[in-house]
VOGUVEX-276102 format. One record per atom (N, C-alpha, C): residue in three letters; x, y, z. Coordinates in steps of 0.02 Angstrom, whole numbers, padded with zeros to 5 digits, always signed. Layout:
N
ALAXYZ...
***
This chain:
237
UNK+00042-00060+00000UNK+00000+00000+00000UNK+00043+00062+00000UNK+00044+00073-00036UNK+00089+00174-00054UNK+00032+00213-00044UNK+00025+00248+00006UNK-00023+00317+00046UNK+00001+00354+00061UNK-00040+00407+00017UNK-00008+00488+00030UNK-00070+00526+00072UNK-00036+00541+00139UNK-00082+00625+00163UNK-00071+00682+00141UNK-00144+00676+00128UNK-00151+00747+00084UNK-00157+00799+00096UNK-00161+00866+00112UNK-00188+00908+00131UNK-00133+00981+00124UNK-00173+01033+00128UNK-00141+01112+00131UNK-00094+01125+00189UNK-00073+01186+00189UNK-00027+01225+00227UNK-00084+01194+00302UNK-00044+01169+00374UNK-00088+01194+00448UNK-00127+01147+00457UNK-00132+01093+00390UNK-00193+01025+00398UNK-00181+00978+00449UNK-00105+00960+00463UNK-00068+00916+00504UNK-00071+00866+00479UNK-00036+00862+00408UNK-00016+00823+00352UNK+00049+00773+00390UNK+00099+00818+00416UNK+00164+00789+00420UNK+00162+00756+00508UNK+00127+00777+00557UNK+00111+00748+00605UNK+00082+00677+00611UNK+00020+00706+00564UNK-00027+00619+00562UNK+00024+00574+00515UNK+00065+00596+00471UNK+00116+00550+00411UNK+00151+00508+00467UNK+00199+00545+00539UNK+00243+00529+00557UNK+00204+00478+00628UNK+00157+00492+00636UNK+00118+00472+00688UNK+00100+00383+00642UNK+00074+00408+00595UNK+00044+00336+00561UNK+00117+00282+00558UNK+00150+00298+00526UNK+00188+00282+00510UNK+00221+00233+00570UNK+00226+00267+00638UNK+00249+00238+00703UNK+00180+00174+00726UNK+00118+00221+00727UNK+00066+00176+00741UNK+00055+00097+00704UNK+00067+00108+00635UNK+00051+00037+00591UNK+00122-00004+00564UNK+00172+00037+00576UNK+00245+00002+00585UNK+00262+00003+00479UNK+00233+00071+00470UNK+00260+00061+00394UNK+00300+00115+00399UNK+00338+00114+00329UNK+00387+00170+00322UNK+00365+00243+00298UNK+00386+00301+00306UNK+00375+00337+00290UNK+00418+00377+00247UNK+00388+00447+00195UNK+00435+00480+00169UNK+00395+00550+00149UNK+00455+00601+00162UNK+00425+00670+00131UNK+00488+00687+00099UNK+00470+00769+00073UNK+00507+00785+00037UNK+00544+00849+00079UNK+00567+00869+00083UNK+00605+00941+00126UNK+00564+01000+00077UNK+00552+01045+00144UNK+00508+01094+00112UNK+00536+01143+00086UNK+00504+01187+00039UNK+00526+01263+00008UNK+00584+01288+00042UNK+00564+01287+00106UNK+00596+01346+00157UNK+00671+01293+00179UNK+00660+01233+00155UNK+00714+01219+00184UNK+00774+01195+00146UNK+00744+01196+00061UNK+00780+01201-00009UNK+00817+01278+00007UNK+00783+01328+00008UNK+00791+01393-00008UNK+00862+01424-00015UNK+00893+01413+00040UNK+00969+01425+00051UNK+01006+01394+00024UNK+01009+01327-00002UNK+01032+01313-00039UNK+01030+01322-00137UNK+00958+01327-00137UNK+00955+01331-00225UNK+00944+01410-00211UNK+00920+01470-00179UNK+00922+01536-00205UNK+00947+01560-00128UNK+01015+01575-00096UNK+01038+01604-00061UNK+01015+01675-00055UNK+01019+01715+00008UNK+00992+01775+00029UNK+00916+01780+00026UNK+00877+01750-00022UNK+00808+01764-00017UNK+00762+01708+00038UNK+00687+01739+00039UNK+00645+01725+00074UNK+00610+01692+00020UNK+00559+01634+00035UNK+00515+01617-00003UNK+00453+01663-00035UNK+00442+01725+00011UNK+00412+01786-00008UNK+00429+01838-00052UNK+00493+01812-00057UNK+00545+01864-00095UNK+00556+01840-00173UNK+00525+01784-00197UNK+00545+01736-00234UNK+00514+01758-00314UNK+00539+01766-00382UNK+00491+01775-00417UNK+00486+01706-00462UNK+00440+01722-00509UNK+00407+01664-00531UNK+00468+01586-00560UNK+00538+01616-00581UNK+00574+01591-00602UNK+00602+01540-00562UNK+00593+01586-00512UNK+00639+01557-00449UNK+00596+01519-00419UNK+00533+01514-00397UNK+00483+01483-00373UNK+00474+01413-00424UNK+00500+01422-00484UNK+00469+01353-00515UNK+00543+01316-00505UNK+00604+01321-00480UNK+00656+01299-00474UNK+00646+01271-00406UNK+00612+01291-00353UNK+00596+01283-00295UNK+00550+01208-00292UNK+00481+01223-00350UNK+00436+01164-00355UNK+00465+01098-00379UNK+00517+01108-00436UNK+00552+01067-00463UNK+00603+01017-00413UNK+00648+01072-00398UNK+00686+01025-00326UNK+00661+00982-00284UNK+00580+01002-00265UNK+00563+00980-00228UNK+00517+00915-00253UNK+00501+00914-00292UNK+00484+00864-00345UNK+00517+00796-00335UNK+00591+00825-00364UNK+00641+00776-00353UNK+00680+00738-00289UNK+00667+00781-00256UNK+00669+00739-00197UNK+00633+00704-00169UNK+00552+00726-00175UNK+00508+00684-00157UNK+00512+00604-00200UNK+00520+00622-00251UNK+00529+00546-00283UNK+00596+00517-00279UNK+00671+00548-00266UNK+00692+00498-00240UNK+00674+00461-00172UNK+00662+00498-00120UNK+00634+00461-00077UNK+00586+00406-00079UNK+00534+00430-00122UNK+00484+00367-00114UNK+00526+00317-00166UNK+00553+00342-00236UNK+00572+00274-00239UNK+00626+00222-00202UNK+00647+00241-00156UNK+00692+00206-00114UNK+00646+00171-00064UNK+00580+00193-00057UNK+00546+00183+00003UNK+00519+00096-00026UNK+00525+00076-00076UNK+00497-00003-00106UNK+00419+00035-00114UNK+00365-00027-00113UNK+00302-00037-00127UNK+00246-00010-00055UNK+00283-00009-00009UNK+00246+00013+00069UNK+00269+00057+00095UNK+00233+00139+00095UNK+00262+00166+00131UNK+00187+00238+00143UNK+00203+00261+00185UNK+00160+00317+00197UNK+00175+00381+00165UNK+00164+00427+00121UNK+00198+00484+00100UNK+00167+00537+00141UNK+00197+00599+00156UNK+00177+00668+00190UNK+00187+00708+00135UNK+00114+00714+00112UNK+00086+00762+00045UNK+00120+00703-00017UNK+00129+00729-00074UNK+00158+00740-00160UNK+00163+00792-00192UNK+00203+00782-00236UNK+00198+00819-00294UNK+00143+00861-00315UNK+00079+00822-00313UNK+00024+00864-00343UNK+00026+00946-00273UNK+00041+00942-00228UNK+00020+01001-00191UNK+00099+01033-00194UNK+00175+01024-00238UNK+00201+01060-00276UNK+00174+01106-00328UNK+00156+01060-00389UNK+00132+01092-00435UNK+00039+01134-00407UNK+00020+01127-00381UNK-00042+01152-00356UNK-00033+01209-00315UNK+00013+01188-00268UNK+00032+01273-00252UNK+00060+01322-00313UNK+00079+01309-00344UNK+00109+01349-00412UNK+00066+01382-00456UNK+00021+01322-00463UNK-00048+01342-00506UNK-00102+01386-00481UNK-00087+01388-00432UNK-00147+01422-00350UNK-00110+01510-00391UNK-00070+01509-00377UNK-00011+01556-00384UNK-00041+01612-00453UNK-00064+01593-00494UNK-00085+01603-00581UNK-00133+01655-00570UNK-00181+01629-00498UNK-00242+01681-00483UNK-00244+01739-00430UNK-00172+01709-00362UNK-00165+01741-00303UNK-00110+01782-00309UNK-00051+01760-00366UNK+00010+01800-00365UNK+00045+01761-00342UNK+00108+01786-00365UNK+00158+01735-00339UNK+00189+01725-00272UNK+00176+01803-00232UNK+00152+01793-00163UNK+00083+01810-00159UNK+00049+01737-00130UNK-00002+01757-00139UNK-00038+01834-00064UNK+00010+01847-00035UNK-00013+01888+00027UNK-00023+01953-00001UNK+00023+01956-00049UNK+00004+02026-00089UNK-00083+02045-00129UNK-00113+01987-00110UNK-00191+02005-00154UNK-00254+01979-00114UNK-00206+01979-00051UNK-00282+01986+00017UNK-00324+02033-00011UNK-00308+02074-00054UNK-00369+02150-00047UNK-00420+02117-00081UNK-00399+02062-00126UNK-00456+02017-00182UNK-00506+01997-00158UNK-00554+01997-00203UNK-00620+01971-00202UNK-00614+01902-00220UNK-00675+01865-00209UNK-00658+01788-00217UNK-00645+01773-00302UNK-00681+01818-00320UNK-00680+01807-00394UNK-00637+01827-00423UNK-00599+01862-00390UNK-00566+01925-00434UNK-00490+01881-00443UNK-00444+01884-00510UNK-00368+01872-00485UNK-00343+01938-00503UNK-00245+01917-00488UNK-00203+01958-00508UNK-00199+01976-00577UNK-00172+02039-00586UNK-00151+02052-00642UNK-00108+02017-00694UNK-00133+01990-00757UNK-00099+01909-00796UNK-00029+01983-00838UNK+00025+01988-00799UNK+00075+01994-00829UNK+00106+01975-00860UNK+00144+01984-00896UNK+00185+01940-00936UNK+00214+01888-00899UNK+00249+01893-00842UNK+00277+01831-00790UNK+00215+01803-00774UNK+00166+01811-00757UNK+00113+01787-00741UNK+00083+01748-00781UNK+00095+01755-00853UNK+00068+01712-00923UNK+00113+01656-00930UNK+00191+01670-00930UNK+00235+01626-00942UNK+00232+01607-00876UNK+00222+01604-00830UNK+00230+01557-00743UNK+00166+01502-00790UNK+00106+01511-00797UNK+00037+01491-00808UNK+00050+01436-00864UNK+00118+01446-00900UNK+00107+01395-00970UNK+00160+01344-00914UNK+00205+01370-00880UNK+00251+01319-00863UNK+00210+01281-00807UNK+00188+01303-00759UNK+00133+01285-00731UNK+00088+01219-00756UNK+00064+01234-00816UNK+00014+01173-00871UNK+00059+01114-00880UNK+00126+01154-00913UNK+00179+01087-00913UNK+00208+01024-00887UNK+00216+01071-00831UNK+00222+01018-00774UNK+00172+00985-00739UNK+00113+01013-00733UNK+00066+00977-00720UNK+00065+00914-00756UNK+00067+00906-00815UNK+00058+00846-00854UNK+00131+00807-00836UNK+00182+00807-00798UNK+00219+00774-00776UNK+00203+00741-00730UNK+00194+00804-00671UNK+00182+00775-00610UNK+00122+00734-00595UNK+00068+00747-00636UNK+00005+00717-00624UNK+00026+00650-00644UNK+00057+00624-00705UNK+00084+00558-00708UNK+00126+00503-00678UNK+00176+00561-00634UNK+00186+00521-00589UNK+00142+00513-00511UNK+00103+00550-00510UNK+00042+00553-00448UNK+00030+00478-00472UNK+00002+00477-00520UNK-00072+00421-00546UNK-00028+00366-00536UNK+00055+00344-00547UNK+00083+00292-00549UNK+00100+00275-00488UNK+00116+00316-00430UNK+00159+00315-00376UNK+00102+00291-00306UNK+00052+00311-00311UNK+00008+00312-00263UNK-00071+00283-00253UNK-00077+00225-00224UNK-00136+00174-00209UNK-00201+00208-00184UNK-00181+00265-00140UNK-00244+00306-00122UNK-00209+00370-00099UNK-00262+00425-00088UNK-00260+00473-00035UNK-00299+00465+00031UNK-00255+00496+00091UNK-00310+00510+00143UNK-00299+00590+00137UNK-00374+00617+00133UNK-00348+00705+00135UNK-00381+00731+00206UNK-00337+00768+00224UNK-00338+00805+00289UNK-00375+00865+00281UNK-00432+00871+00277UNK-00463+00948+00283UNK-00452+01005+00316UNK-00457+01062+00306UNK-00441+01136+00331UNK-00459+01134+00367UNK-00467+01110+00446UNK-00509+01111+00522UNK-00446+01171+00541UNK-00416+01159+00551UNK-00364+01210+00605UNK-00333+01285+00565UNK-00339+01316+00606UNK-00296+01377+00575UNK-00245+01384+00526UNK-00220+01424+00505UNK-00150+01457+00487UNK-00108+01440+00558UNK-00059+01413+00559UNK-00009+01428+00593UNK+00035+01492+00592UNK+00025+01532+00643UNK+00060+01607+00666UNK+00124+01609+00648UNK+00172+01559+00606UNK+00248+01530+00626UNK+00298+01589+00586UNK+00265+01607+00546UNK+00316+01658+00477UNK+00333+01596+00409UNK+00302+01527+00416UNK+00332+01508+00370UNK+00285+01482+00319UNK+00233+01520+00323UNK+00174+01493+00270UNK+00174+01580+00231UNK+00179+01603+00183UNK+00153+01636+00160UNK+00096+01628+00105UNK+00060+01624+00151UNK-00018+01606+00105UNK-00065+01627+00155UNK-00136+01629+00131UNK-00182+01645+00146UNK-00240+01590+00148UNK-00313+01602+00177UNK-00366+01560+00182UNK-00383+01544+00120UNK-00391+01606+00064UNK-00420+01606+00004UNK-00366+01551-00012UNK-00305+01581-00031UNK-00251+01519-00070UNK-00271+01443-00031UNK-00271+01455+00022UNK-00249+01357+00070UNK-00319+01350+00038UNK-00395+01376+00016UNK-00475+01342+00012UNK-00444+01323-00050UNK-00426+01361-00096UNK-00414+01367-00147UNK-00390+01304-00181UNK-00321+01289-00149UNK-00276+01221-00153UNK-00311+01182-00142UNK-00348+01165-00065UNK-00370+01113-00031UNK-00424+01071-00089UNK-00463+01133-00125UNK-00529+01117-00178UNK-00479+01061-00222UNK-00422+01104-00247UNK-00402+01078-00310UNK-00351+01005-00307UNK-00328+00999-00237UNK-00302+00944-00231UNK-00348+00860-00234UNK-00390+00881-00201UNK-00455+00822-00205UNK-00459+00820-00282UNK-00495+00881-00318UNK-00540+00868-00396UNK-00469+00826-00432UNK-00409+00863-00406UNK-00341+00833-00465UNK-00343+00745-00435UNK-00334+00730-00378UNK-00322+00645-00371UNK-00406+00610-00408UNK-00442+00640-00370UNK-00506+00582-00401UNK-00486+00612-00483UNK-00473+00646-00505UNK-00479+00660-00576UNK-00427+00581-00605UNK-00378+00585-00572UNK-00330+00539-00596UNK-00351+00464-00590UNK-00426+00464-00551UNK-00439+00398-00528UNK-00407+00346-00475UNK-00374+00404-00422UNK-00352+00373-00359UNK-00393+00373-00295UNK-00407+00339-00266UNK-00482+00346-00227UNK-00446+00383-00160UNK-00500+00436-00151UNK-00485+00497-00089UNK-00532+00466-00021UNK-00502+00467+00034UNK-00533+00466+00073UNK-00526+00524+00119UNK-00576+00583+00153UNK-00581+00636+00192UNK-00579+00624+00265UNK-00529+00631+00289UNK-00517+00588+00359UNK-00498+00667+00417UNK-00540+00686+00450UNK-00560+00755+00495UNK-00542+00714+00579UNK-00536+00755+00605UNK-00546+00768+00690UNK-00470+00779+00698UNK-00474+00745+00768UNK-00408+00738+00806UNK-00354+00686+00771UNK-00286+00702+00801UNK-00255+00671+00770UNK-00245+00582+00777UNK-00287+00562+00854UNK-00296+00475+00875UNK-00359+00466+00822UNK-00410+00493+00820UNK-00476+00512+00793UNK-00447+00484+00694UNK-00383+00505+00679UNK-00368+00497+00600UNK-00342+00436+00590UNK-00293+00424+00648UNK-00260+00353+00669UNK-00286+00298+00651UNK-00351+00305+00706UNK-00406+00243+00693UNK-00441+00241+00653UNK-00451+00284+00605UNK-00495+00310+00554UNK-00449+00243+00484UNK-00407+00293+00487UNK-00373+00250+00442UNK-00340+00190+00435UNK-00318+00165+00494UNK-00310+00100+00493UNK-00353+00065+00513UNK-00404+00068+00520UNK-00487+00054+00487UNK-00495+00026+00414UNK-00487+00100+00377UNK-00513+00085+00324UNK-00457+00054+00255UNK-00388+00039+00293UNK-00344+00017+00234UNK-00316-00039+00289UNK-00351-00090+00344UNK-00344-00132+00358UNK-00278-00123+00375UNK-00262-00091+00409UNK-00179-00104+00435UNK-00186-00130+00550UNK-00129-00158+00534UNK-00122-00181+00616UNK-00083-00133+00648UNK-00100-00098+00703UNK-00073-00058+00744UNK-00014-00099+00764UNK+00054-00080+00765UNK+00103-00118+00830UNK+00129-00090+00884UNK+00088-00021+00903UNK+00107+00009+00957UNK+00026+00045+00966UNK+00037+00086+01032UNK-00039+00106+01054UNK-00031+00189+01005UNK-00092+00216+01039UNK-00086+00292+00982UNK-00044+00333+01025UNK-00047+00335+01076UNK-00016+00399+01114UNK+00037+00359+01121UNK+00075+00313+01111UNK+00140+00314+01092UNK+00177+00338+01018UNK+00141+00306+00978UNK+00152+00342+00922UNK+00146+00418+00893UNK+00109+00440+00938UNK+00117+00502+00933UNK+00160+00544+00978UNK+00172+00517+01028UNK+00238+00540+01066UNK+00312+00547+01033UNK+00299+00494+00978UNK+00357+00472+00950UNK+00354+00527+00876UNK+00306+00529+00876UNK+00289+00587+00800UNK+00317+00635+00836UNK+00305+00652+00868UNK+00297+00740+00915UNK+00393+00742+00918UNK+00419+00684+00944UNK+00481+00694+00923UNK+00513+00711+00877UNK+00499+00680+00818UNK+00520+00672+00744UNK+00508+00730+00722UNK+00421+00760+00725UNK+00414+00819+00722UNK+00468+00898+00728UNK+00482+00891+00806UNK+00513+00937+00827UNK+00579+00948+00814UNK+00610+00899+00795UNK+00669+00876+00769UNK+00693+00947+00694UNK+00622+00933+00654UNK+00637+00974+00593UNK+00656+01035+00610UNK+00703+01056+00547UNK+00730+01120+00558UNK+00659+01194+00532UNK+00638+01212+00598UNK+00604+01272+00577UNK+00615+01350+00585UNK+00678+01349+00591UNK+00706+01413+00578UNK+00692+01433+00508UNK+00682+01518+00509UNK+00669+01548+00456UNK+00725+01542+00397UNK+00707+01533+00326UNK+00768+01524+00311UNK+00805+01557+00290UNK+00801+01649+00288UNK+00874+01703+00284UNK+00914+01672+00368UNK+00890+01651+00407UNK+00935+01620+00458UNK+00981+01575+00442UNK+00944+01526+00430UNK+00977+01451+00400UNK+01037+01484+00366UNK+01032+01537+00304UNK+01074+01557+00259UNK+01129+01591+00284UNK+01111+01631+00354UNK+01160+01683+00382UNK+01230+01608+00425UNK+01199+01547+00445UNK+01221+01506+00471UNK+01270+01463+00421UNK+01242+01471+00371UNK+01290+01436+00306UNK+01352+01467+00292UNK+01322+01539+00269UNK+01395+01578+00258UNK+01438+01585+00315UNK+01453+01581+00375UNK+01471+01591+00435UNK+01508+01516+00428
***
């Protein structure tokens, strides 16, 4: 079984990944995020700071890492997110801007101004979609998607908004069932998703939940969430 959690920026995608993962004794894999590529593929900048060029160098990297990982991971493993919510944040991007914080003033209907970067982001955008969606459809047995219950996290490292995360969240579901990978919408607490899902994809617990999540909460905290002009000031030094 290859299972990916699905879900937006704040869903607690990478918690329940690392939690499951301990609970049903399978392997897990993600990809290292934007913020934590950053210093390495575009030094001095912020992910806010980023323009369209540089942002699709960002989606790409991260692409590639995600699939070496899973392919090392064999035939069983849990994934935290895919590809599709690479390229989907990108595509989100076409209507909100490339930061999307700059077009809070928007109406639901309304997008950004289609600039010239904004036209050429939008074709490269299409392109890759038809990559990545192919390897979605090959790589992955189901989704569980994590719905928007919880906030934005206050942290500095999401630059996005409600509109962008509804936005994504819509388009991540329509893109997997589009591909014909069956979604399952799995809500509450994080023991509440646990049992939910190893429920419904028949897996055997080999530890209790609040151990496994003790053990997530580790793994968790572990990641590097320093901002990353930090990370960068730490490199050159």
């Amino acid at each position: 079984m290859r299972l990916a959690i699905s879900g937006t920026y704040s869903s607690g995608k990478t918690i329940t990944t690392y939690a499951l993962a301990q609970y049903a004794g399978i392997p897990r894999t993600r990809a290292k995020t934007m913020r934590e590529l950053l210093p390495e593929a575009i030094p001095g900048k912020t992910l806010e700071q980023c323009n369209a060029a540089e942002l699709v160098q960002l989606i790409v990297r991260r692409h590639v890492d995600r699939v070496l990982h899973e392919s090392r991971a064999g035939q069983t493993f849990v994934s935290d997110g895919t590809s599709l919510q690479e390229w989907i944040y990108g595509s989100v991007r076409v209507v909100v801007g490339i930061n999307p914080n700059d077009s809070v003033h928007l109406g639901d209907l309304e997008s950004v101004e289609r600039t010239a970067e904004i036209r050429v982001f939008e074709q490269v955008m299409e392109q890759l979609g038809v990559a990545y969606k192919q390897h979605v459809r090959s790589t992955y047995d189901a989704f569980v998607h994590l719905p928007n219950e919880l906030a934005l996290a206050a942290d500095g490292h999401r630059p996005v908004n409600e509109r962008f995360r509804s936005m994504a969240d819509e388009r991540l579901v329509e893109v997997a069932e589009e591909l014909g990978i069956p979604v399952h919408v799995v809500g509450g607490t994080v023991p509440a998703r646990l049992e939910r899902i190893v429920e419904l994809f028949g897996l055997t617990p080999v530890t209790t939940v609040e151990k496994a999540i003790a053990l997530a909460q580790q793994e968790y905290d572990a990641i590097d969430m320093t901002i990353e002009s930090d990370r960068a000031s730490v490199i050159v030094r």
